[in-house]
N, C-alpha and C positions, 0 to 999 in steps of 0.2 A: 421274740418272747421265749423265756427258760420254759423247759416241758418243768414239772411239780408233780414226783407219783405223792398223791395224797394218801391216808392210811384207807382200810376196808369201812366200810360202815358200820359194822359189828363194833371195828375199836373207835371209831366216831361218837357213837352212840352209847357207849357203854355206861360214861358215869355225867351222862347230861340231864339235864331238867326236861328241855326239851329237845324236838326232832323236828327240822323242817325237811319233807320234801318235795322238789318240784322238776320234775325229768319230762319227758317228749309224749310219754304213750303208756299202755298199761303194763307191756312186757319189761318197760326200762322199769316201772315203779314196784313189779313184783321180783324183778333180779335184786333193785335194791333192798326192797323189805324179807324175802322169801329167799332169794339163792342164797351161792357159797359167799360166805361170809357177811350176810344179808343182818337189818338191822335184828327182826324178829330176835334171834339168839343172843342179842346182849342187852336190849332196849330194856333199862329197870323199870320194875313194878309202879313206880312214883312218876316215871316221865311220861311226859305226853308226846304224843304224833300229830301234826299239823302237817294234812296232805294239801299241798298247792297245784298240783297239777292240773291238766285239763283231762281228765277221763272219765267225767259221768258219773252219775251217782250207783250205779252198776258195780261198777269198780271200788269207789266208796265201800259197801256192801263186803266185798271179796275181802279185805282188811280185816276187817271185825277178826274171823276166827283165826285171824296168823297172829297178832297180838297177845301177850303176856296176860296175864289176869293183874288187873289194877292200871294196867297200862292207857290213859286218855287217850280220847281219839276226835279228831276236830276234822275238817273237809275246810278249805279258804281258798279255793281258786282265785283268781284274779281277773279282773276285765283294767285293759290298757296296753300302752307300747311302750318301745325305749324311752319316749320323752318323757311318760308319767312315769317310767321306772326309775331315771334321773333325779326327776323332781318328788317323788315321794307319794304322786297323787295318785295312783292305784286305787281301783276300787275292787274291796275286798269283801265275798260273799264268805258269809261262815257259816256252818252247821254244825251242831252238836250241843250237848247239853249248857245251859248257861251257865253254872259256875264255871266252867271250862272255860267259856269265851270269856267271861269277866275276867278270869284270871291273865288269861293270856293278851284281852285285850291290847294294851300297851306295847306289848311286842310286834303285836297285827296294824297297831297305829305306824309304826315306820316305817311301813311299807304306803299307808295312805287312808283309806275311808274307812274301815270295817261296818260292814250292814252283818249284823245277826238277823237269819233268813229262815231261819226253824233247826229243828232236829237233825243229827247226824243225816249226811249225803243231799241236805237241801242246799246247801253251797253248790255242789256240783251240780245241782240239777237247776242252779239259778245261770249260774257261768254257761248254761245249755242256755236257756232262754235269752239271754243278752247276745251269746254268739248270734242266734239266729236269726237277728235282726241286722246285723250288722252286713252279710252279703249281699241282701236284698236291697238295703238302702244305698252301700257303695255301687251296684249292679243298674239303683234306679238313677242314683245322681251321674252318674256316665251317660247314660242315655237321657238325661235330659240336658246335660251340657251340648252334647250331638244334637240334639233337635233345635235348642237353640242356635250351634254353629251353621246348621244346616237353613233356618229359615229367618238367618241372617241378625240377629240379634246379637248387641255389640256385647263384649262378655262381662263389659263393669255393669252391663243393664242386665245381663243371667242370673249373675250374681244378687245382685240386686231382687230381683222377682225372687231366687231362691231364700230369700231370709225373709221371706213371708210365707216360706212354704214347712211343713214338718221336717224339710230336707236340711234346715238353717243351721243348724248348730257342724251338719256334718261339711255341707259347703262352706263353711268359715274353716273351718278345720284342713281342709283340704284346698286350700285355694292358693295357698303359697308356692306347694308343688306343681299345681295344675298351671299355675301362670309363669314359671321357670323353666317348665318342662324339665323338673330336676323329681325323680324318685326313689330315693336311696333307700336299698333293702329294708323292711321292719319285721318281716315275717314272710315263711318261708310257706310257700302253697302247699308243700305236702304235706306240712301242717293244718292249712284253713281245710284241705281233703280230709284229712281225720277228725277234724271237729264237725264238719259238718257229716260225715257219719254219724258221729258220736250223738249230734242231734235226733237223725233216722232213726236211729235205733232206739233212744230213749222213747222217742215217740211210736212207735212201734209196739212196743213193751207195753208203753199208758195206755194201746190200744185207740194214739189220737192219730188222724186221718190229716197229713199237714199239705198235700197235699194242693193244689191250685185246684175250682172246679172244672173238669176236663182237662184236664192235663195226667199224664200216666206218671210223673211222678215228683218229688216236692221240689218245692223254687231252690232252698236250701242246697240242691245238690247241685242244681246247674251251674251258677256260675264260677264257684271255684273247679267246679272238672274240667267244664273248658277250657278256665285259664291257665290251669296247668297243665292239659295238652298242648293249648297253642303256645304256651312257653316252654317244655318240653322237661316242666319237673322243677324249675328256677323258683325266685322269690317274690313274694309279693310288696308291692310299693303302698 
């Protein structure tokens, strides 16, 4: 593949309608918006910003006052992987004022669903809620595959029993891989590690308690930190 130096974001940004963007973390999204040669200094008063990232509605927040005066501001994470990013079926949480989303709708459609989810930084505070479901049920569907394999139950009949369970949509989804024994990279754990921070700390903030009862601390953080201990920082399948 050709290296491509692309221009700064300042002269990206200078004479567009809109701005999308969507980087790793919140230091990548405030070098882009905020450092040298950062969008803030050229972004016109008529464009909008459409933050896709995963960082919380915190960070949402932080935006506001680096922003131009007139400059729109919308929050659209995204919940999905490579295949929905292919296929266009992304679901997309938006926040911010409604003519904005109406406006921009069409745009937010080729990427896949768009749900307007409330005011400015409830996108990112919904892409929290979705993430945090998702380790637990991959975390339960493992261990109920094992307990199956372990008390001898043949796997078209696991299978089976699982799509009678709330677990059904995600064991159809995962069953190709699991009966291939093929899992090629989708995401990278020291990613799923910072979102499930990113969850702790929202909830922390809302002063909510996520917590297992007796347990010292939330389900949320366990199983991605072990997995990326016991893979030593690698990708997730």
């Amino acid at each position: 593949m050709r290296e491509r130096r692309l221009p700064p974001p300042a002269d990206a940004a200078g004479e567009s309608e809109v701005v999308i963007t969507m980087v790793t973390d919140l230091p990548a999204l405030l070098a882009v918006i905020a450092g040298r040669d950062g969008l803030a200094g050229s972004i016109g008063g008529s464009t909008t910003l459409i933050e896709m990232s995963t960082v919380g509605p915190a960070a949402v927040s932080q935006l506001v006052p680096l922003m131009p005066d007139g400059v729109g501001l919308l929050d659209a994470p995204v919940l999905g992987s490579i295949s929905e990013a292919e296929a266009g079926t992304l679901r997309v949480f938006v926040g911010g004022p409604t003519h904005l989303v109406q406006l921009w709708m069409p745009l937010l459609s080729t990427f896949g669903i768009p749900m307007h989810v409330g005011p400015l930084g409830a996108g990112a505070a919904a892409k929290l809620v979705a993430n945090s479901t998702l380790f637990g049920v991959l975390g339960t569907l493992g261990e109920a595959l094992a307990l199956a394999d372990g008390l001898g139950l043949a796997r078209d009949a696991a299978f089976e029993v699982l799509a009678a369970t709330p677990l059904a949509s995600q064991a159809e989804r995962r069953r190709p891989a699991i009966e291939s024994d093929d899992y090629p990279p989708r995401y990278t754990l020291a990613l799923a590690l910072k979102d499930a921070g990113l969850i702790i700390k929202a909830a922390e903030k809302a002063d909510v308690d996520v917590r297992p009862e007796g347990h010292p601390e939330p389900a949320v953080s366990i199983m991605p930190r072990i997995t990326f201990v016991a893979s030593e920082g690698d990708v997730a399948q």
